[in-house]
C-alpha positions as CSV (number, residue, x, y, z in Angstrom):
1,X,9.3,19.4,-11.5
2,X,6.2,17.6,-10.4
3,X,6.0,15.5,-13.5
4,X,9.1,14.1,-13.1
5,X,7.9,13.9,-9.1
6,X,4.6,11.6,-10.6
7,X,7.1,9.9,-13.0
8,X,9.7,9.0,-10.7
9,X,7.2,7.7,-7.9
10,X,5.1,5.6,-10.7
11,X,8.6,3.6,-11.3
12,X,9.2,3.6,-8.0
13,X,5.9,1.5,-6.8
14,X,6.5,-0.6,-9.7
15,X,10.3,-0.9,-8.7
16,X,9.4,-1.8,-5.4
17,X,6.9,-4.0,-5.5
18,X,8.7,-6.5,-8.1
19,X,11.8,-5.9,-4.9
20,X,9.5,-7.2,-2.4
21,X,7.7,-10.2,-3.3
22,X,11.1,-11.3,-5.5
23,X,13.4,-14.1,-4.4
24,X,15.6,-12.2,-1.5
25,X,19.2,-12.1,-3.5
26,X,17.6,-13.0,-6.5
27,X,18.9,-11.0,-9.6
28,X,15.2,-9.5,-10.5
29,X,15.4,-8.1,-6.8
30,X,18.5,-6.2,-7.0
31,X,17.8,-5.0,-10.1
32,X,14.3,-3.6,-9.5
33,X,16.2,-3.1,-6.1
34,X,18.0,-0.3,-7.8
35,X,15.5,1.1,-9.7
36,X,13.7,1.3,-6.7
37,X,16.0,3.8,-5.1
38,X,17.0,5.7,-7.8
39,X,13.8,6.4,-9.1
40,X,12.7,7.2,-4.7
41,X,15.7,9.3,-5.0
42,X,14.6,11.6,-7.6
43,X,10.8,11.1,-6.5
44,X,11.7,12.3,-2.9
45,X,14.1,15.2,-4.0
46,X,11.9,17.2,-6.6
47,X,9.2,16.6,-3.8
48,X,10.8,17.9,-1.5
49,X,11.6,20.9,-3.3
50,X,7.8,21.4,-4.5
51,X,6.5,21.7,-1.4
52,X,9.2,23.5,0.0
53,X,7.6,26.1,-2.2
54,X,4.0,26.0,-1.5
55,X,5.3,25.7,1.5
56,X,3.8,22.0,3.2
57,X,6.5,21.3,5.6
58,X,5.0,17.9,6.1
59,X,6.1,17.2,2.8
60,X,9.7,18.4,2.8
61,X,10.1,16.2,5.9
62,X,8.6,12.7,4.3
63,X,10.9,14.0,1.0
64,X,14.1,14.0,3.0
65,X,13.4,11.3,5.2
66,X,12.7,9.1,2.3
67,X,16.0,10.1,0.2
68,X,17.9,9.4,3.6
69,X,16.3,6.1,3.8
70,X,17.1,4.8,0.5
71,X,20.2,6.2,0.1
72,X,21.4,4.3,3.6
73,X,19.1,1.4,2.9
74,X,21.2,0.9,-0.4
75,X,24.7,1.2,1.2
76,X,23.5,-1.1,4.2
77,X,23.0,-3.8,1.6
78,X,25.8,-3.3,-0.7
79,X,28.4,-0.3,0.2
80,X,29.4,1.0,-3.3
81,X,33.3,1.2,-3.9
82,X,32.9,5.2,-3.6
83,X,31.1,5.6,-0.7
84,X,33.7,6.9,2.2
85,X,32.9,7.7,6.1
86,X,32.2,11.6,5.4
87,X,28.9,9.9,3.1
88,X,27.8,8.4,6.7
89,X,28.6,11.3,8.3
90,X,26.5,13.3,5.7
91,X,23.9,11.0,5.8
92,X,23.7,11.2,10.0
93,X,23.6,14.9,9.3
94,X,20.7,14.6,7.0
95,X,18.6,12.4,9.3
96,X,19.2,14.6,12.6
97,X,18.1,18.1,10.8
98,X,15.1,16.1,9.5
99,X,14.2,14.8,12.5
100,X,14.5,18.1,14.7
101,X,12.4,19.6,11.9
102,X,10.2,17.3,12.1
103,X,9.8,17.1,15.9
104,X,9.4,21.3,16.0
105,X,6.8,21.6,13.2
106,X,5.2,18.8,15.3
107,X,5.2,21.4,18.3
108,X,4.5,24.1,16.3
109,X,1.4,22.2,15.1
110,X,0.0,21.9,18.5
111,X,0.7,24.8,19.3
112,X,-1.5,26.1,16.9
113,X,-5.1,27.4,16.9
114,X,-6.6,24.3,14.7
115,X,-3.3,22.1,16.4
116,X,-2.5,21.4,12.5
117,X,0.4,23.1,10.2
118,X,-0.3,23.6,6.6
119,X,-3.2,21.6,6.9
120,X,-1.4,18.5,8.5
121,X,-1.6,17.4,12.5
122,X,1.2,16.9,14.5
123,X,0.9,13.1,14.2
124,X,2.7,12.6,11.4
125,X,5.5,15.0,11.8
126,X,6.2,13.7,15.1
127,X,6.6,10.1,13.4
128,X,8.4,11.0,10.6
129,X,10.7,13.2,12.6
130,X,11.0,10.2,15.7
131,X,12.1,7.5,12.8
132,X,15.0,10.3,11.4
133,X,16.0,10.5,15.0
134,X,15.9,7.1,15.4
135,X,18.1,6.3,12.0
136,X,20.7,9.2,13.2
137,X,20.9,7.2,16.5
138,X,21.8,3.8,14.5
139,X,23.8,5.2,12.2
140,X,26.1,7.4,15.0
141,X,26.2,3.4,16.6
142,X,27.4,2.9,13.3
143,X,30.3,5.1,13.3
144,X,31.6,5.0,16.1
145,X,31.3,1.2,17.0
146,X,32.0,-0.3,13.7
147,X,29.5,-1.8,10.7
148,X,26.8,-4.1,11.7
149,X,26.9,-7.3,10.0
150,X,24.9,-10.7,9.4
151,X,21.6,-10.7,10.2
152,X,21.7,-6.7,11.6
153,X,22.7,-5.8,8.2
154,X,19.9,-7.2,6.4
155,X,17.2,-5.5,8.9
156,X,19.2,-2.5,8.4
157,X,18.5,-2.7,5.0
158,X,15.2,-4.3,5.2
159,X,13.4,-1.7,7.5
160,X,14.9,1.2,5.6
161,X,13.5,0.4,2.1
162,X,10.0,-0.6,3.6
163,X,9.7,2.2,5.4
164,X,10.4,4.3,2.6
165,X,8.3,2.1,0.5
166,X,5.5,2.5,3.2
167,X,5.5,6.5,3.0
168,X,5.3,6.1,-1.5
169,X,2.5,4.1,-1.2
170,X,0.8,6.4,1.5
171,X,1.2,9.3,-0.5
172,X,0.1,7.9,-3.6
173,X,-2.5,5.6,-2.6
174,X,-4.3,8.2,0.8
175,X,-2.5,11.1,0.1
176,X,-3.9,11.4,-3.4
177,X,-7.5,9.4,-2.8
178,X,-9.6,12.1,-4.2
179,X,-7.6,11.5,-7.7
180,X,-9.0,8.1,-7.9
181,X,-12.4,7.0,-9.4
182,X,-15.1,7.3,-7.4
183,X,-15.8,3.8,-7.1
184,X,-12.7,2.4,-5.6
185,X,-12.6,6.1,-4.1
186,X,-13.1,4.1,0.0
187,X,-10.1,4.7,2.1
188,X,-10.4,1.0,3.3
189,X,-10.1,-0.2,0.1
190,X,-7.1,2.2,-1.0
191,X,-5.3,1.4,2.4
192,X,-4.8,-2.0,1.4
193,X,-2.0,-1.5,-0.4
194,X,-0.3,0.4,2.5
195,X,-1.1,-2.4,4.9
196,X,0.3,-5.0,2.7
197,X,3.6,-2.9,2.5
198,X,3.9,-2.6,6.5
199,X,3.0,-6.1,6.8
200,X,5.5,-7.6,4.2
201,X,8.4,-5.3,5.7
202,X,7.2,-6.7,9.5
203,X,7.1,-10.1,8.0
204,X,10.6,-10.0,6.5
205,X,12.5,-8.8,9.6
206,X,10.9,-11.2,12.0
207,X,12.2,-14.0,9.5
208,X,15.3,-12.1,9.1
209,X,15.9,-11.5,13.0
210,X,15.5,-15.0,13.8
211,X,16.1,-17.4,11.2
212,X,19.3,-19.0,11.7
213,X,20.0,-18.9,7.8
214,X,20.7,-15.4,8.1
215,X,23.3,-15.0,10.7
216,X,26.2,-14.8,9.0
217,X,25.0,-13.1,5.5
C-alpha cells in the first residue's frame, strides 16, 4: 500500500505540474489534467488508509480532503455523463465529516498536554478541516441553487485542483524533508516548490475572476 501511495503521488506532481503551466484548454492540460486526478485519487486513498493505521489523523484528514477535491475539481470542469445528483450529495457528505473531523482533532489537539495530536498541532487540522467545511458550504449552494457557470466554474475548478495540488507538494516536498540529500536538505529551499504552487493557483483565479474572456466559458 505505500508503494503504490509513493507511486501514485510521483505521477501525480508530474501530472500536475505539466496541468499547470500548460495552455488552459489546451489538449496536454486535460490530459495530464486526468492523470492528475486519477493518480491524486489513488495517492490520497491508500494514504488515507495507511495512516489510518498508524493512526496520524492529520493524515487521514489531508487524504480525504484531497480525494474530495479532485474528484469535485474534475466534475466542476467537465461533469462525466455518469455522474448524477446522489455523487454531489456523496461528495457534500464526504467534505462535512472531514471537516468536523478535522475541526475536533483540532480541539482535541489543544486540548492536549503538548497542544499537538500524533505529533501534529492544531494548525493544520483546523485548516484542512475549515477548507472541507468551506467546499461542503459551496457545494450545498450548489445543490440547492443550481450549477455555477462561466467564470465561477472555472475558479471552482481552479481552486480545487491547486489546493489539492498545494497539500502533494507539501507532503512530499516538507513533509518528507529529512528524505532529501543533505545539501538541498533547507526548508527555504524545499518550500519553493510549494510557494510556486499557491502562487500559480492565486494567479490563475485573479485572471479567471476578472478577465472578461472568461465570463461566459
Amino acid at each position: 500500500m505505500i508503494w503504490l501511495h509513493i507511486i501514485a503521488g510521483s505521477i501525480a506532481l508530474i501530472a500536475g505540474t505539466l496541468a499547470m503551466y500548460a495552455s488552459k484548454g489546451a489538449a496536454l492540460h486535460r490530459k495530464s489534467g486526468r492523470v492528475f486526478v486519477y493518480s491524486m485519487m489513488l495517492m490520497s486513498a491508500s494514504g488515507a488508509i495507511v495512516a489510518a493505521m498508524l493512526p496520524v489523523r492529520i493524515s487521514v484528514i489531508a487524504g480525504a480532503l484531497t480525494f474530495y477535491l479532485v474528484v469535485t475539481g474534475l466534475v466542476a470542469a467537465n461533469r462525466p455523463a455518469f455522474w448524477h445528483r446522489h455523487h454531489d450529495f456523496a461528495m457534500l457528505t464526504l467534505a462535512l465529516a472531514t471537516g468536523v473531523a478535522g475541526i475536533l482533532f483540532g480541539l482535541e489537539a489543544t486540548r492536549s498536554a503538548r497542544g499537538a495530536l500524533d505529533g501534529f498541532p492544531a494548525t493544520p487540522h483546523f485548516i484542512f478541516g475549515s477548507v472541507a467545511l468551506i467546499g461542503a458550504a459551496l457545494d450545498a449552494r450548489t445543490l440547492f441553487l443550481g450549477d455555477v457557470t462561466g467564470k465561477h466554474r472555472i475558479a471552482r475548478h481552479l481552486w480545487r485542483m491547486g489546493f489539492a495540488m498545494y497539500i502533494a507538494t507539501s507532503a512530499f516536498f516538507l513533509g518528507q524533508a529529512n528524505l532529501f540529500p543533505e545539501v538541498i536538505r533547507n526548508i527555504a529551499l524545499l518550500a519553493t516548490p510549494v510557494i510556486i504552487v499557491a502562487v500559480f493557483t492565486m494567479y490563475w483565479l485573479v485572471r479567471v475572476l476578472f478577465a472578461k474572456r472568461w465570463q461566459k466559458t
